[in-house]
N, CA, C and O atoms as a GROMACS GRO file, in nm:
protein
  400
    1UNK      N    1   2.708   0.008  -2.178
    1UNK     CA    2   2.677  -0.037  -2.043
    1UNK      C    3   2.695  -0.188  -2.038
    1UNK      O    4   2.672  -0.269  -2.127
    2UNK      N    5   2.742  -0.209  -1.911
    2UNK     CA    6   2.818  -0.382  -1.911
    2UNK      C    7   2.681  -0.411  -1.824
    2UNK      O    8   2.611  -0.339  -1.752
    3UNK      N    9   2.671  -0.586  -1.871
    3UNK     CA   10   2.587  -0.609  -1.785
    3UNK      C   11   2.665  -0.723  -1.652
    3UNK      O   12   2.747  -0.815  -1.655
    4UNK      N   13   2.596  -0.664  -1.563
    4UNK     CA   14   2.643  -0.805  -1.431
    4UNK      C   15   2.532  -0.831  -1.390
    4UNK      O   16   2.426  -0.772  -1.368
    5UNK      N   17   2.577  -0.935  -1.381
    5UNK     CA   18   2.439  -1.044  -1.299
    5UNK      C   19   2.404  -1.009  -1.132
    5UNK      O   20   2.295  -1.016  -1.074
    6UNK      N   21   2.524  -0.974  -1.086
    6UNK     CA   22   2.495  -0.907  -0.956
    6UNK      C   23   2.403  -0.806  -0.947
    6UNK      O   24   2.325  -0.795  -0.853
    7UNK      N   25   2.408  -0.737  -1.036
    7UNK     CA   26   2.313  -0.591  -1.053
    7UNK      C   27   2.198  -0.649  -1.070
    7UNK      O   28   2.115  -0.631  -0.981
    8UNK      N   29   2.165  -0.721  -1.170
    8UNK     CA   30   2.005  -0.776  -1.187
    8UNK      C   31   1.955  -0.846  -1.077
    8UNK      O   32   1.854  -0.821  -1.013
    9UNK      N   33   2.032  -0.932  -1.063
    9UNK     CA   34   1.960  -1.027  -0.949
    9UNK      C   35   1.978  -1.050  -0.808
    9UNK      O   36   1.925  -1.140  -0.743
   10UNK      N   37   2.066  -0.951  -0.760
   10UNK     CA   38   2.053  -0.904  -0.604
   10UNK      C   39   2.015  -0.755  -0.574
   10UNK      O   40   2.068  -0.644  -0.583
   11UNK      N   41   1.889  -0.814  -0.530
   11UNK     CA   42   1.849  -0.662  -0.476
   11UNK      C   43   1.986  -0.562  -0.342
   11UNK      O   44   2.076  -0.604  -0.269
   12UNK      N   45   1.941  -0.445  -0.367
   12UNK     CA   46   1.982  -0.417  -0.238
   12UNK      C   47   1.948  -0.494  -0.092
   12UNK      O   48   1.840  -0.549  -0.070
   13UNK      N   49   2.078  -0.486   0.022
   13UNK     CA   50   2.016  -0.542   0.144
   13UNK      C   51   1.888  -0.382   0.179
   13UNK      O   52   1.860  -0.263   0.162
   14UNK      N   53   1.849  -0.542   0.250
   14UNK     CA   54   1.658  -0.462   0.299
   14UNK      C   55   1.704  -0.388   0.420
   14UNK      O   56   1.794  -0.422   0.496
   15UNK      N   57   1.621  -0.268   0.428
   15UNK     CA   58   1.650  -0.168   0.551
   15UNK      C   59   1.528  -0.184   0.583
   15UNK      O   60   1.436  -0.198   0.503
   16UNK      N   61   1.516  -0.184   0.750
   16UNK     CA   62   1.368  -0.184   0.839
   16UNK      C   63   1.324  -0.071   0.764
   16UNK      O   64   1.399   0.016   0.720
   17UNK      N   65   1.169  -0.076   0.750
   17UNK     CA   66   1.052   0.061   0.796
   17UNK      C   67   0.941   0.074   0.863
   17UNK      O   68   0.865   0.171   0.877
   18UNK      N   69   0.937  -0.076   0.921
   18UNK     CA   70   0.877  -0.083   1.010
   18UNK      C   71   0.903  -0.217   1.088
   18UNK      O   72   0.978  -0.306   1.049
   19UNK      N   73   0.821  -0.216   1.216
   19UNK     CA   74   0.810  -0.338   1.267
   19UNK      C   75   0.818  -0.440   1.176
   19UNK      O   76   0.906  -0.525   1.188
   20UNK      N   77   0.687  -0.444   1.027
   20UNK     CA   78   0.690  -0.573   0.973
   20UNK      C   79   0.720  -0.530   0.840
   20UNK      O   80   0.683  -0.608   0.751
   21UNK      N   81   0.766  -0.450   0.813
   21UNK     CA   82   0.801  -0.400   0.657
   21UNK      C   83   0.972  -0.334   0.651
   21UNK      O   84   1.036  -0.260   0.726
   22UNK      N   85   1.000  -0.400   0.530
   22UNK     CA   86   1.117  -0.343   0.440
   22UNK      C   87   1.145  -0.268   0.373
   22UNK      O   88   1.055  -0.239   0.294
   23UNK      N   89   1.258  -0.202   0.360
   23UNK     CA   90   1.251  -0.160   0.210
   23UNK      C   91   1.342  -0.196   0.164
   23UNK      O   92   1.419  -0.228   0.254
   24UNK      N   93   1.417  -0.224  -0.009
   24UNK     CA   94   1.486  -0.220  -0.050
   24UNK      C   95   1.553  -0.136  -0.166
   24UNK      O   96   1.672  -0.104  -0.177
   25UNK      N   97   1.491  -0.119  -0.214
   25UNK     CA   98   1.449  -0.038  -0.316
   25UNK      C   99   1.407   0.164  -0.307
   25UNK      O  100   1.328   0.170  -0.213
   26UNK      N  101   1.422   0.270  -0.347
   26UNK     CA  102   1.376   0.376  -0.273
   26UNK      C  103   1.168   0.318  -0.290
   26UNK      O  104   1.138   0.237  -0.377
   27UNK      N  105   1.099   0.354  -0.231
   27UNK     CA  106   0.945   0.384  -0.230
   27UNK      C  107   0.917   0.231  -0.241
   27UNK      O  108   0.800   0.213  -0.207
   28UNK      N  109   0.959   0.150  -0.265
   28UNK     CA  110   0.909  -0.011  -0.206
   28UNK      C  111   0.964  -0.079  -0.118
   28UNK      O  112   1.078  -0.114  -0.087
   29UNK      N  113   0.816  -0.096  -0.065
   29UNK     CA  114   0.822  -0.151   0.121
   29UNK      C  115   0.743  -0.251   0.024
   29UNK      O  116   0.666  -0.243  -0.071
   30UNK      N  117   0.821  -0.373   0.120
   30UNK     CA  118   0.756  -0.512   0.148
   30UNK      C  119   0.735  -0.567   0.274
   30UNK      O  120   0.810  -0.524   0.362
   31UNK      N  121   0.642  -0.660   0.312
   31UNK     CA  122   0.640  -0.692   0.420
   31UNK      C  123   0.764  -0.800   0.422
   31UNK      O  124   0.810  -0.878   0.338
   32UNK      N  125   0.792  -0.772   0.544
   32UNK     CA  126   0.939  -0.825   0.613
   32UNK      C  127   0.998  -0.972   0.560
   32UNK      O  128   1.009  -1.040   0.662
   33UNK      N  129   1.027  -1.025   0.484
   33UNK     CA  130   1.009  -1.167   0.434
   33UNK      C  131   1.042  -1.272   0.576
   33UNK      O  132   0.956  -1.360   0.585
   34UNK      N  133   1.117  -1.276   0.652
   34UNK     CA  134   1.100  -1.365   0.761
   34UNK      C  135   0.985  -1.355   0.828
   34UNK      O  136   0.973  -1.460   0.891
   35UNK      N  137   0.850  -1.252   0.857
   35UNK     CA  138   0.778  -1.272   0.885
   35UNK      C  139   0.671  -1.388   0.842
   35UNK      O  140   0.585  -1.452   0.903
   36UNK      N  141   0.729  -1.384   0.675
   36UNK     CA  142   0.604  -1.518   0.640
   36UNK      C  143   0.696  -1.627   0.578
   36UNK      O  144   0.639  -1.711   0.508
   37UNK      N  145   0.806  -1.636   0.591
   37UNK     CA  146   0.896  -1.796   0.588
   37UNK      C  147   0.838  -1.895   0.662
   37UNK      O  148   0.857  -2.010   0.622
   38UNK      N  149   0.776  -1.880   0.753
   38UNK     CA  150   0.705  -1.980   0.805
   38UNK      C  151   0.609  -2.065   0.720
   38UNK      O  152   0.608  -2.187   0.712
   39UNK      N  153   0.517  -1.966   0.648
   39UNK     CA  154   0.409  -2.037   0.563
   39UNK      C  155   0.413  -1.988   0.401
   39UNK      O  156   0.360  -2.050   0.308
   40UNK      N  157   0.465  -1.902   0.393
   40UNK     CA  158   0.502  -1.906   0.247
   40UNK      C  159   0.639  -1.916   0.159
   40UNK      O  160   0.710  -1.817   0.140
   41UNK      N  161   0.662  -2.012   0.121
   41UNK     CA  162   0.776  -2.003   0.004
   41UNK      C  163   0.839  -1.916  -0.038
   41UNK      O  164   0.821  -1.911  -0.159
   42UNK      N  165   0.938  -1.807   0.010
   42UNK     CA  166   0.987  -1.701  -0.038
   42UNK      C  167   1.056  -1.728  -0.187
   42UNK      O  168   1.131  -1.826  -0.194
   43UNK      N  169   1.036  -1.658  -0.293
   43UNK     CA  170   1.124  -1.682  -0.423
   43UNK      C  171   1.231  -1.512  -0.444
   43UNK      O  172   1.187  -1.411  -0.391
   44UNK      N  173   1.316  -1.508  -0.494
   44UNK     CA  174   1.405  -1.438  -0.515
   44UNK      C  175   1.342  -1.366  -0.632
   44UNK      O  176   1.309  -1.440  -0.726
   45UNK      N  177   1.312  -1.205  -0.648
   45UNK     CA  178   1.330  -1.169  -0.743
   45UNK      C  179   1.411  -1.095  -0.859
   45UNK      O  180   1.521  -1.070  -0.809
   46UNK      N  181   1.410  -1.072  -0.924
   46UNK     CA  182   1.524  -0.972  -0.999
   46UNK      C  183   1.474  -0.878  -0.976
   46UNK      O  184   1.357  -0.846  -0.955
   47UNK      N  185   1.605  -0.810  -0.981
   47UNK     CA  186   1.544  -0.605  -0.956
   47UNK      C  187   1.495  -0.526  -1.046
   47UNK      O  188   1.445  -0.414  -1.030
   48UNK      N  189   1.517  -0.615  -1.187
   48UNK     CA  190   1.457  -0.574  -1.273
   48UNK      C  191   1.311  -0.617  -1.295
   48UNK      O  192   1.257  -0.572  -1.396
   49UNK      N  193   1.227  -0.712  -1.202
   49UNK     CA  194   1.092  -0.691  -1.205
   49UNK      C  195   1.061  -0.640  -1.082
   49UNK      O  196   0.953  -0.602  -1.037
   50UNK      N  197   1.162  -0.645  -1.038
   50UNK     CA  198   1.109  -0.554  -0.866
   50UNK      C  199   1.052  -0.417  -0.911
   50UNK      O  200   0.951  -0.372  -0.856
   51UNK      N  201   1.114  -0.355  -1.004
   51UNK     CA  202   1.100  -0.195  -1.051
   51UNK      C  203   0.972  -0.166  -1.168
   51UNK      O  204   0.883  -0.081  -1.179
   52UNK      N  205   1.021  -0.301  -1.256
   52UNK     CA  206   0.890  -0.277  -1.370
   52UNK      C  207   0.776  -0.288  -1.272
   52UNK      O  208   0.692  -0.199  -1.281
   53UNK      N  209   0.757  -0.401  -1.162
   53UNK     CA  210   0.617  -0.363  -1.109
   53UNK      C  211   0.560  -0.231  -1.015
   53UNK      O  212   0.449  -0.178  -1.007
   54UNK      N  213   0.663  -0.209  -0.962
   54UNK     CA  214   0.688  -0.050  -0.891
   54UNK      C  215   0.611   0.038  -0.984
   54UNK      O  216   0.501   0.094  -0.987
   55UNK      N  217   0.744   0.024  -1.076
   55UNK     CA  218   0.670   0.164  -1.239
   55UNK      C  219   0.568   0.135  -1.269
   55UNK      O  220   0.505   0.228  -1.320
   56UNK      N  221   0.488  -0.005  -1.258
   56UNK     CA  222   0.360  -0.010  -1.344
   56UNK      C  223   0.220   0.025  -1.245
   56UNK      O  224   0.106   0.042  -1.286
   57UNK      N  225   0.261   0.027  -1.123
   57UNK     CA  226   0.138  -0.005  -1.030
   57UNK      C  227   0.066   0.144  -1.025
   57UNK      O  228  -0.042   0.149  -0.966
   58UNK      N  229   0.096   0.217  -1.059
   58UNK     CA  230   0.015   0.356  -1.128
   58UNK      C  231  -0.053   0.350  -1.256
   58UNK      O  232  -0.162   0.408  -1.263
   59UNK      N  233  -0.001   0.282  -1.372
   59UNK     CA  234  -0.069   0.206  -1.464
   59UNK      C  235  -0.199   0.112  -1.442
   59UNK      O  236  -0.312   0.113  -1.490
   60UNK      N  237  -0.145   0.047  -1.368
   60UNK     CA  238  -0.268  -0.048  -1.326
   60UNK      C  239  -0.367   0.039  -1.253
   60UNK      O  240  -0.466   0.073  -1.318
   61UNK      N  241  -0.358   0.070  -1.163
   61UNK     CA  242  -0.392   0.193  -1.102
   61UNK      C  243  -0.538   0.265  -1.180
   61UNK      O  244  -0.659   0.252  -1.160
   62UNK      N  245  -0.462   0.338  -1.270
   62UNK     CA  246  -0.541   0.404  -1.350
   62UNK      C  247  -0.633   0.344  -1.426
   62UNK      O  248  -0.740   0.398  -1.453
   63UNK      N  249  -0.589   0.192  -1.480
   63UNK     CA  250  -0.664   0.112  -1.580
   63UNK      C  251  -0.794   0.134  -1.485
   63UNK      O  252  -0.890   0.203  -1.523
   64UNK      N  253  -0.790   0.053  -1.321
   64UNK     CA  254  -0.898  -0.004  -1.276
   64UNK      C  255  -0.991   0.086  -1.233
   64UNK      O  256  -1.114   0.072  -1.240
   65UNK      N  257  -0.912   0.205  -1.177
   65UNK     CA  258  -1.032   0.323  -1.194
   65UNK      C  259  -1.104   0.338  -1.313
   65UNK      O  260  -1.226   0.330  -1.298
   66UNK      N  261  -1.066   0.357  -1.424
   66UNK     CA  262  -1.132   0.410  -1.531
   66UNK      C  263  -1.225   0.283  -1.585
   66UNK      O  264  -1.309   0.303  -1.672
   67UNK      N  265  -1.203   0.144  -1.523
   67UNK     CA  266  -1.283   0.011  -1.593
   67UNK      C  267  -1.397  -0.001  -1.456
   67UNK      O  268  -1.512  -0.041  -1.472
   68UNK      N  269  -1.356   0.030  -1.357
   68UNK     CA  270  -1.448  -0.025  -1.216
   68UNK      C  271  -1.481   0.078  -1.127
   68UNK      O  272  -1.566   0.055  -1.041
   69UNK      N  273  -1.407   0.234  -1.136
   69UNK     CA  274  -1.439   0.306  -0.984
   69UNK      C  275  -1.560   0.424  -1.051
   69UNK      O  276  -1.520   0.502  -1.138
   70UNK      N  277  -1.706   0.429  -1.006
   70UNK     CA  278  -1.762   0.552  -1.016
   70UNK      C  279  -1.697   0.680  -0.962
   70UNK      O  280  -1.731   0.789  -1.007
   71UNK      N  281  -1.641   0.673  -0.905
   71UNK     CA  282  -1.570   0.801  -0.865
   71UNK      C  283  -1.428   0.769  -0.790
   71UNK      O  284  -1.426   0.652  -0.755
   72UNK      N  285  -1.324   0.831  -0.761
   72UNK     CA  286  -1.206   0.827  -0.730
   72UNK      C  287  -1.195   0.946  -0.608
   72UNK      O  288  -1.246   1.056  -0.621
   73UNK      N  289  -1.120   0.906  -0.490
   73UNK     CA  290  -1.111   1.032  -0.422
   73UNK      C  291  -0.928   1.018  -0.352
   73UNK      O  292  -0.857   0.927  -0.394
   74UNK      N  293  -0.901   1.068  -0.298
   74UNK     CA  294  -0.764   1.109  -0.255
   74UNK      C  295  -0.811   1.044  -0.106
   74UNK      O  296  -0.919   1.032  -0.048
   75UNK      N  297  -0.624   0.996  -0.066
   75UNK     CA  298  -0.669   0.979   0.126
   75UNK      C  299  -0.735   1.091   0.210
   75UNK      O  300  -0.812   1.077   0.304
   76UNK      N  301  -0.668   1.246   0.135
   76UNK     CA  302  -0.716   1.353   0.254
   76UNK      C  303  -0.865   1.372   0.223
   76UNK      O  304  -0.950   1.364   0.312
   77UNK      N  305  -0.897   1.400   0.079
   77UNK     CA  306  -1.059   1.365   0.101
   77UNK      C  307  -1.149   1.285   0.138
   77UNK      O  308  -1.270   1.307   0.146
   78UNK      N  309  -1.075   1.161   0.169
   78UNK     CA  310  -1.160   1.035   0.219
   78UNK      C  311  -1.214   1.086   0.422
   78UNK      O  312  -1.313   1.090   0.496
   79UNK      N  313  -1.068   1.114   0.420
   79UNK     CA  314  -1.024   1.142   0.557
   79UNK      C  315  -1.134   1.275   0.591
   79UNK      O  316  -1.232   1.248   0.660
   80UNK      N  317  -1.118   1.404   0.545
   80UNK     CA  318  -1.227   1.444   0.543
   80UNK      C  319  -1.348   1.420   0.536
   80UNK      O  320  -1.410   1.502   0.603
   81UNK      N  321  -1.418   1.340   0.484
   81UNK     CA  322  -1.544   1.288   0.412
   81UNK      C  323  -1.546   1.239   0.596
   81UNK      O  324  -1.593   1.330   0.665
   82UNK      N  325  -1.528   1.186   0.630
   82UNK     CA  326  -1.518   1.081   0.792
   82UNK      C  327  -1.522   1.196   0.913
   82UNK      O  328  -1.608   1.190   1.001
   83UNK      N  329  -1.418   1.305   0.910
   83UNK     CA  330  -1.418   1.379   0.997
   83UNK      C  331  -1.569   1.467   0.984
   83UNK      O  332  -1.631   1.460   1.090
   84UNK      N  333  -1.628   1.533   0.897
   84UNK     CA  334  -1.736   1.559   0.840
   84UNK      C  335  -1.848   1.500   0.929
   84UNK      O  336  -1.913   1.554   1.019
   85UNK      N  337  -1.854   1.390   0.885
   85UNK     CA  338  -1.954   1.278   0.915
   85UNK      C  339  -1.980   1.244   1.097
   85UNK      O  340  -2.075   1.241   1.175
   86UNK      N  341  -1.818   1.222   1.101
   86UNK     CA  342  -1.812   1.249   1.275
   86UNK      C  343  -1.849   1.357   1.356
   86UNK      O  344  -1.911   1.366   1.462
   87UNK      N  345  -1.794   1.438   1.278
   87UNK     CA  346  -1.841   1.637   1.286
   87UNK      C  347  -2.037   1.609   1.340
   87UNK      O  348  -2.092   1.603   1.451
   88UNK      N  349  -2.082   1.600   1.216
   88UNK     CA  350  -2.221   1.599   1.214
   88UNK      C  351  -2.263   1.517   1.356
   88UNK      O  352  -2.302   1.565   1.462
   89UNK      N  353  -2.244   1.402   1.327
   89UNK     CA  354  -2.303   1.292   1.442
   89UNK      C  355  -2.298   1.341   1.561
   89UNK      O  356  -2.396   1.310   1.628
   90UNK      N  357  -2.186   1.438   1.639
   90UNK     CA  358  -2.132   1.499   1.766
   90UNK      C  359  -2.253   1.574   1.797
   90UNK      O  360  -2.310   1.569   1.906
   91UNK      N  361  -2.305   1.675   1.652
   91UNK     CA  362  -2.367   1.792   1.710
   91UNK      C  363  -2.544   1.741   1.699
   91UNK      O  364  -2.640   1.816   1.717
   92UNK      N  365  -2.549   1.594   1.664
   92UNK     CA  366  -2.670   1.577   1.663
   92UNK      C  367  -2.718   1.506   1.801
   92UNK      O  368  -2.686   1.387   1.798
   93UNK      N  369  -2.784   1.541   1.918
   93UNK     CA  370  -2.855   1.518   1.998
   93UNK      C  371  -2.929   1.373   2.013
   93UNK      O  372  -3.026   1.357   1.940
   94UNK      N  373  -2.896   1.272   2.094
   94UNK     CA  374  -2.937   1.127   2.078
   94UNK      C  375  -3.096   1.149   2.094
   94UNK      O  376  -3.132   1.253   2.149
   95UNK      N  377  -3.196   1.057   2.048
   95UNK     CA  378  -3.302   1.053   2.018
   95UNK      C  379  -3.351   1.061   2.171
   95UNK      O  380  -3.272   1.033   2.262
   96UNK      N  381  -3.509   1.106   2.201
   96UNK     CA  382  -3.529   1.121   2.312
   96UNK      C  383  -3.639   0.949   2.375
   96UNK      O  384  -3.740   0.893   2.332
   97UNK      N  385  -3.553   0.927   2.480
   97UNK     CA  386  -3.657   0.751   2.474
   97UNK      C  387  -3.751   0.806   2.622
   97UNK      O  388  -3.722   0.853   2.732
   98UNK      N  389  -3.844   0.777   2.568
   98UNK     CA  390  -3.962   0.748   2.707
   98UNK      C  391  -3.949   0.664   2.777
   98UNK      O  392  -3.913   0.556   2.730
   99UNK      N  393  -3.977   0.679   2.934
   99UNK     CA  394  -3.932   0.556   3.018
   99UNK      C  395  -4.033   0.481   3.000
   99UNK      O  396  -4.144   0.527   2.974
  100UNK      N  397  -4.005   0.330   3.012
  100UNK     CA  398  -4.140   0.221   2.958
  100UNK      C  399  -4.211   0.230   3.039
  100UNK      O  400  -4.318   0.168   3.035
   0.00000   0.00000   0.00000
């Protein structure tokens, strides 16, 4: 395998995915870099740490649960846990106030 410098150090051009986010890469979105040229210093990265941090952020991930989280839950169980909660509150009857 030959190496070119083009390959390492130009990312793909960025495709919208949103209003303020990019992607370049498949599964990494960044926020839009002209959005913060104004106040932050954009630096160029290689695509080869564009990806090692991609690949690692499940690593890290896992470290900080297992060093800091009592428990871990998923978005749809969070999301549940809320609908639940909202659930309850609906069917509970506001307190009864006496007129002063």
């Amino acid at each position: 395998m030959s190496y070119r410098y083009s390959d390492e150090h130009t990312p793909p051009p960025p495709e919208p995915a949103s209003e303020v986010a990019v992607t370049t890469h498949p599964h990494v979105f960044e926020v839009d870099p002209r959005l913060m040229e104004r106040w932050v210093l954009q630096q160029r990265f290689p695509n080869w740490d564009t990806l090692r941090i991609m690949n690692a952020r499940h690593d890290h991930l896992d470290w900080m649960h297992a060093h800091f989280a009592a428990r871990t839950v998923t978005g749809s169980e969070l999301i549940a846990e809320v609908e639940a909660e909202a659930a309850e509150h609906e069917s509970v009857p506001p307190p009864h106030r006496s007129a002063p």
